[in-house]
N, C-alpha and C positions, 0 to 999 in steps of 0.2 A: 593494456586495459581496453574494456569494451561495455558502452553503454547497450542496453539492450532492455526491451520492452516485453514480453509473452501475458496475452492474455485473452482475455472473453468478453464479447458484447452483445447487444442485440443482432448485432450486426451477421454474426457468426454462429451463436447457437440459442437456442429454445428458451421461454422462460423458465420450464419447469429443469432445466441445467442449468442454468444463471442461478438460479436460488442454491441449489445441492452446491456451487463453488462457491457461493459468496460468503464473504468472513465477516464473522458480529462481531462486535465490540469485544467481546470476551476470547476469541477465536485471534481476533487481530494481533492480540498484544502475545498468546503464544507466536504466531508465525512470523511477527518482527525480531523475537527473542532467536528463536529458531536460524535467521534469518544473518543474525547478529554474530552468531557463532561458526557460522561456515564459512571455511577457510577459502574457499572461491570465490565468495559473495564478498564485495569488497565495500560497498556502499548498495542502499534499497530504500525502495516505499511502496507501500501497496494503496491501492487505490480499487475500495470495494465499493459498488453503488447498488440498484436494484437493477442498474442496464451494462455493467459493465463491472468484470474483478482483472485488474492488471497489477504485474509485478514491474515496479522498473527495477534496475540493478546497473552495477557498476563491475565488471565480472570477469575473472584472470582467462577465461575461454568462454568462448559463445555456446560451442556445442554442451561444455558439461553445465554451463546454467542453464541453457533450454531444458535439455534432461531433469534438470531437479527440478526448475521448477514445474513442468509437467506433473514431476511423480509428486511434488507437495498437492498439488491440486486434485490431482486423483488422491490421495488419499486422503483430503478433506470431504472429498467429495462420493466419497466409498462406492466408485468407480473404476472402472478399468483405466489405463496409462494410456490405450488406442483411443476410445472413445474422446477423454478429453484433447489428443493430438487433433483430431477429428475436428475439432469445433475453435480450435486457439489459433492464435497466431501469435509472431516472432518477428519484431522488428529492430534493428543494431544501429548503431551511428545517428549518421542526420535523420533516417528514415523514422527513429525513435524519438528524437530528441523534437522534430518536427510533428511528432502524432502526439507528444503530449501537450506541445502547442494545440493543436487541433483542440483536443478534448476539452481543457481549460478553457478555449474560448467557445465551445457549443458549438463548432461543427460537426462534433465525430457524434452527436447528441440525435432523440429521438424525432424531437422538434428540432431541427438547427436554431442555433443561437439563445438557449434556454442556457438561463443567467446561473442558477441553482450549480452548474458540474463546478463553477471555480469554488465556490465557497466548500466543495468537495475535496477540491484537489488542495486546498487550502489547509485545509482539518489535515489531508492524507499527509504532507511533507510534516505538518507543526508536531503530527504523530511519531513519525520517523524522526525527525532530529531528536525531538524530547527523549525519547528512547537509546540516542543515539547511534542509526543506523546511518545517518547521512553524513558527511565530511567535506571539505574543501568543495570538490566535484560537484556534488548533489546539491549541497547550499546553495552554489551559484549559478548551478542550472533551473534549481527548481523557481527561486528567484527571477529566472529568465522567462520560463515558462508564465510563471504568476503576473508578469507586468504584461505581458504579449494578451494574456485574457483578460485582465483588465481594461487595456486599451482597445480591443474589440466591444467592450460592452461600451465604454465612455466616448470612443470617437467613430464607431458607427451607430445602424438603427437597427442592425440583424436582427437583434430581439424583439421589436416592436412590429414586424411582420411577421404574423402569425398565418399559415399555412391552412389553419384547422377550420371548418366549415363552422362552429360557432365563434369563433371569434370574427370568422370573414364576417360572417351573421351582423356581429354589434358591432363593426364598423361601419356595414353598409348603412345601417340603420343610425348610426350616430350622422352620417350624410343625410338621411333623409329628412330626420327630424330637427338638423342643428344644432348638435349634440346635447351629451344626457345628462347634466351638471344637473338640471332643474325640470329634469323629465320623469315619465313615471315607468317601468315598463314589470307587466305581466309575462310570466315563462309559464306555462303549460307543460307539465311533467318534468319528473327529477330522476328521469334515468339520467346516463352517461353525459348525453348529449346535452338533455335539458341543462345537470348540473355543471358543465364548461359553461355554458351561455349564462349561467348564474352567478359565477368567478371571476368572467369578462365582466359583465355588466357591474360587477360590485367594484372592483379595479377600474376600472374608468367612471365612478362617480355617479352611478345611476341615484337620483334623487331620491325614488321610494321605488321599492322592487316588490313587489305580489307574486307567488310561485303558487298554481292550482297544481292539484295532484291528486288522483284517485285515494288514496290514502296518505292522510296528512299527515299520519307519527310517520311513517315512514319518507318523507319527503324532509321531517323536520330534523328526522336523524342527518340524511343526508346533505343537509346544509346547513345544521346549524343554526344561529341566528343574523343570518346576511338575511335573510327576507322573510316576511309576512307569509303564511302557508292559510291558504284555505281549498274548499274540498273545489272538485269540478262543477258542482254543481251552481258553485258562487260566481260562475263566468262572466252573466250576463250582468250580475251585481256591480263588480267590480270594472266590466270592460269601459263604461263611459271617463271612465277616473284614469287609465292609460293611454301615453303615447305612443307606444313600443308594445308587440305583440311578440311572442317567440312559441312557438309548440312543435315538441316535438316527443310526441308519446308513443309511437308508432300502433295506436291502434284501431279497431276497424272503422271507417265510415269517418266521417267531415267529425272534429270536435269543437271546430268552429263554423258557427251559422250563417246565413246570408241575413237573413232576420235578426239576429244576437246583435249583429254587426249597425245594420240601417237603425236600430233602435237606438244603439250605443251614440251612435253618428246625430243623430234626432238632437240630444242630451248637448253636444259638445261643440256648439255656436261653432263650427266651420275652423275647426280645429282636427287636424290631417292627425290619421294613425298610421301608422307601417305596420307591418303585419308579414312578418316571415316564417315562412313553413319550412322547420329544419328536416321534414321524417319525410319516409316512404314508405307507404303508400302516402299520401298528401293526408295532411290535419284540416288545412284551411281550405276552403269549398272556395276555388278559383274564381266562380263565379263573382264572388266580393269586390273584385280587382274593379269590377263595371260599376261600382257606389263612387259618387262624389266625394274627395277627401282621404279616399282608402289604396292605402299603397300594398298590393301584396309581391311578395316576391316566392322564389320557391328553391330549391337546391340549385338546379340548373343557372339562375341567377348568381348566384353565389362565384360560379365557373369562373366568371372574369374577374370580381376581386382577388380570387386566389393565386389564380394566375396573375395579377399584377404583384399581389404581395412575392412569388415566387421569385420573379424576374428580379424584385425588388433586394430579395435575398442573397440571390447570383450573384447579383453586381455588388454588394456587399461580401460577399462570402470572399472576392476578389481580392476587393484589401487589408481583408483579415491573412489571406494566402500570402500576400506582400510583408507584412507584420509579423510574420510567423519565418520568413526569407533573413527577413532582416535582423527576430531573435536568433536565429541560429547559427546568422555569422556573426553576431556578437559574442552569443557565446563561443564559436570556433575562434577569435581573435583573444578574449580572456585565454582559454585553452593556449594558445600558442604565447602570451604573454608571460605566462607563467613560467613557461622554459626558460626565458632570459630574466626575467627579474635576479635570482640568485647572480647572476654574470654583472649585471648593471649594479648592484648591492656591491657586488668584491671590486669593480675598477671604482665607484665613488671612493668605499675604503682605501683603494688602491691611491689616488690623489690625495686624500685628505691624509695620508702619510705622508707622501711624498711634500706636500705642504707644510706638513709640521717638520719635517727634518729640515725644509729651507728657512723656514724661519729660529728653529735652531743654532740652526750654522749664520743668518745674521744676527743673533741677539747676541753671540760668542763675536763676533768682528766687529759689532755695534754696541758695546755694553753700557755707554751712555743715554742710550735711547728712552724716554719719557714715557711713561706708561700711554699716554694719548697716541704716541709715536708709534708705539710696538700694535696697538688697536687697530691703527692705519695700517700701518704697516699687513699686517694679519687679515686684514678684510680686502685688500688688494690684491694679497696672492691667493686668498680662494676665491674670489673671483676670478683669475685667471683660469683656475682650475673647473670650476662652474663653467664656464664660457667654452670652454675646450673641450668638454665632456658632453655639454648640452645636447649637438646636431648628434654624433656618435649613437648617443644613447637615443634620441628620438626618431633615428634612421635604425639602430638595429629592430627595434621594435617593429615598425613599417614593414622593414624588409623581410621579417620574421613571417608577421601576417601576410604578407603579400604572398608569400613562399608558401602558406598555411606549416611550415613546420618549421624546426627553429635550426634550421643549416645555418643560415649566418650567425647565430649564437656562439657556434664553436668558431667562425673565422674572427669573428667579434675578439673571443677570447686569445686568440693565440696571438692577433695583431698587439694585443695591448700587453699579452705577457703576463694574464691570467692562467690561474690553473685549474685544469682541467683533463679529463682523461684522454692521454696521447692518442688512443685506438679513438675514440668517438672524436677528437677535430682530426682525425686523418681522413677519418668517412667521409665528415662532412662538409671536407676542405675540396675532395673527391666530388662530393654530388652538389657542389653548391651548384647548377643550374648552368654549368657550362663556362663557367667563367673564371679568368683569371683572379691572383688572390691582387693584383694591379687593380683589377676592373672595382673587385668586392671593395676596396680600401676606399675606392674613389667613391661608391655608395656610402659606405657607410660615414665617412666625410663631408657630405653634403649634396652629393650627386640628387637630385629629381627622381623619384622613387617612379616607378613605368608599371610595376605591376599589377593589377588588381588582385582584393584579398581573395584567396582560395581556403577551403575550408585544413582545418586541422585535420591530421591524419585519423585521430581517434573517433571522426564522425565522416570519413571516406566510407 
């Protein structure tokens, strides 16, 4: 068996071929059906967004799932087979099992650390099992995945360092003015940029927001009801009543005055504005910077909050990389757990017979014995057996993961007079790691376990 990943993102190819691959809701529920019934595909989820369509799978060959899923996607995508190779990629084992870690937690993201991909990936498994395409495997990988992005969002700050020149914008500006809880701030145009600086500023609590715009229905489409919309011409109306200045209209000549400004400043008993110019060519007449109480700033300013937020990122992004290490040898340690549990299952049954035949054979020598008697009796000798199986069983386990595969399962087995297929403990009585079945007995006994866990073979 082989986990394995193929798919498309920003990262790889084009928007205008991220859209032609990506599956709706109506599209989905064909290609998990689809998906369901192929005799290769052993377990799956798909995972469609607007930045990214991935197949995971669970898959009897890597090469013929790569190949289908290719040709699914070219013909969803009524495309050629080269073109989509061209743009996909393919990833098997840890290398997959660790990139959906990634994804879940907003690194593989367009913003790193943007919260939105888990509630994604979230929906994409709840999809798949409902369906039924997920099993044993996928449950408790996907599981694995889904706590690892949770724990990036809950015990770092990734997210809250935001990269983007309007948010640098309202944080410099929450510094300058001592933040926006009971502030006021005007944004100047609702293009692109204005309308980020409008999202920021409403998510961090901006008190009363005014958005000027050459055209106000169309400003008021664009945002709704987060702010007060009036025309450009209202600037000067309006500027003594803000703290917080933002524009970013991109067009010709100052849209903020030096005059507009000393007037505004006149009105507002020595009360500080900030005033950051998101655009180029410049909004705000630099000149302003030289008025008492007028803070401007301009993109170039911007440079070093981002860069702090960046580095801010890195070092974060670090112990997301640690938390992603450590889902994936948990899941390699489940994986290899699984091989011996059935072994550990048969030698319990194995004692708890031998148990009952001893107690057997003394109720027959003992036939006087008082029901309290026979209680005791009964709870003594499985504990013996409890006691005796305990270290055994919590050293094969150990030794198993330690191994990342389950060699000592089959010497497990044969020492205790389990059954088991002759050819598989001859193997793996053969490759147990160089060591006698002396050496093995004395481990799995109590010996001080020395290895550290290596991954399962299935994510080598």
């Amino acid at each position: 068996m082989h986990i394995i990943v193929v798919g498309m993102s920003h990262k790889s190819a084009s928007v205008e071929l991220r859209e032609r691959v990506s599956f709706s809701e109506e599209a989905l529920d064909g290609v998990l059906t689809q998906l369901y019934g192929t005799r290769t595909v052993l377990e799956s989820l798909v995972l469609s967004t607007c930045n990214r369509t991935e197949i995971y799978a669970l898959v009897s060959s890597v090469r013929a799932g790569h190949d289908f899923f290719v040709t699914l996607m070219a013909q969803h995508a009524g495309c050629s087979k080269s073109e989509i190779e061209q743009h996909t990629y393919m990833l098997q084992g840890e290398d997959a099992v660790a990139h959906a870690m990634r994804v879940a937690s907003g690194l593989d993201s367009v913003v790193i650390g943007e919260t939105q991909i888990l509630g994604q990936m979230r929906d994409a498994f709840t999809k798949a099992f409902e369906v039924g395409n997920t099993g044993a495997m996928f449950n408790r990988l996907f599981r694995e995945v889904l706590h690892v992005g949770k724990r990036a969002q809950t015990e770092t700050t990734v997210g809250q360092h935001s990269v983007s020149v309007s948010y640098a914008a309202v944080q410099l500006a929450s510094k300058v003015v001592g933040g926006l809880s009971n502030k006021s701030a005007l944004v100047i145009g609702a293009g692109q940029m204005g309308t980020l600086a409008i999202r920021h500023l409403a998510a961090q609590g901006i008190g009363r927001l005014i958005v000027a715009n050459r055209s106000v229905d169309k400003a008021r489409n664009a945002i709704g009801d987060l702010a007060e919309v009036v025309p450009l011409t209202a600037i000067p109306d309006v500027m003594p009543d803000v703290d917080v200045v933002f524009s970013a209209t991109g067009a010709p000549g100052y849209t903020v005055s030096v005059d507009v400004v000393k007037a505004s400043l006149a009105q507002r008993k020595a009360r500080p504005v900030a005033m950051l110019d998101l655009a180029v060519p410049r909004d705000i007449d630099p000149a302003i910077a030289a008025l008492p109480m007028a803070y401007v700033y301009d993109v170039d300013d911007l440079d070093g909050v981002i860069d702090a937020n960046l580095k801010e990122r890195e070092r974060q992004a670090q112990a997301i990389e640690a938390m992603i290490a450590d889902g994936v040898q948990s899941f390699s340690n489940w994986l290899t757990e699984q091989e011996v549990v059935p072994l550990i299952a048969a030698l319990r049954s194995k004692g708890e017979a031998i148990q009952r035949e001893v107690m057997a054979s003394l109720l027959n020598k003992l036939p006087n014995l008082s029901e309290r008697e026979q209680k005791i009796l009964n709870k003594h000798t499985m504990s013996i057996v409890n006691q005796l199986l305990r270290e055994p069983i919590q050293n094969v386990k150990e030794l198993a993961i330690a191994s990342g595969d389950a060699t000592y399962a089959s010497v497990f087995a044969k020492l205790f007079g389990i059954d088991v297929a002759e050819e598989r403990a001859e193997t793996s009585l053969s490759a147990a790691a160089g060591h006698t079945v002396a050496e093995l007995f004395g481990r799995l006994l109590g010996e001080q376990m020395e290895h550290k866990p290596r991954l399962h073979p299935v994510l080598r």
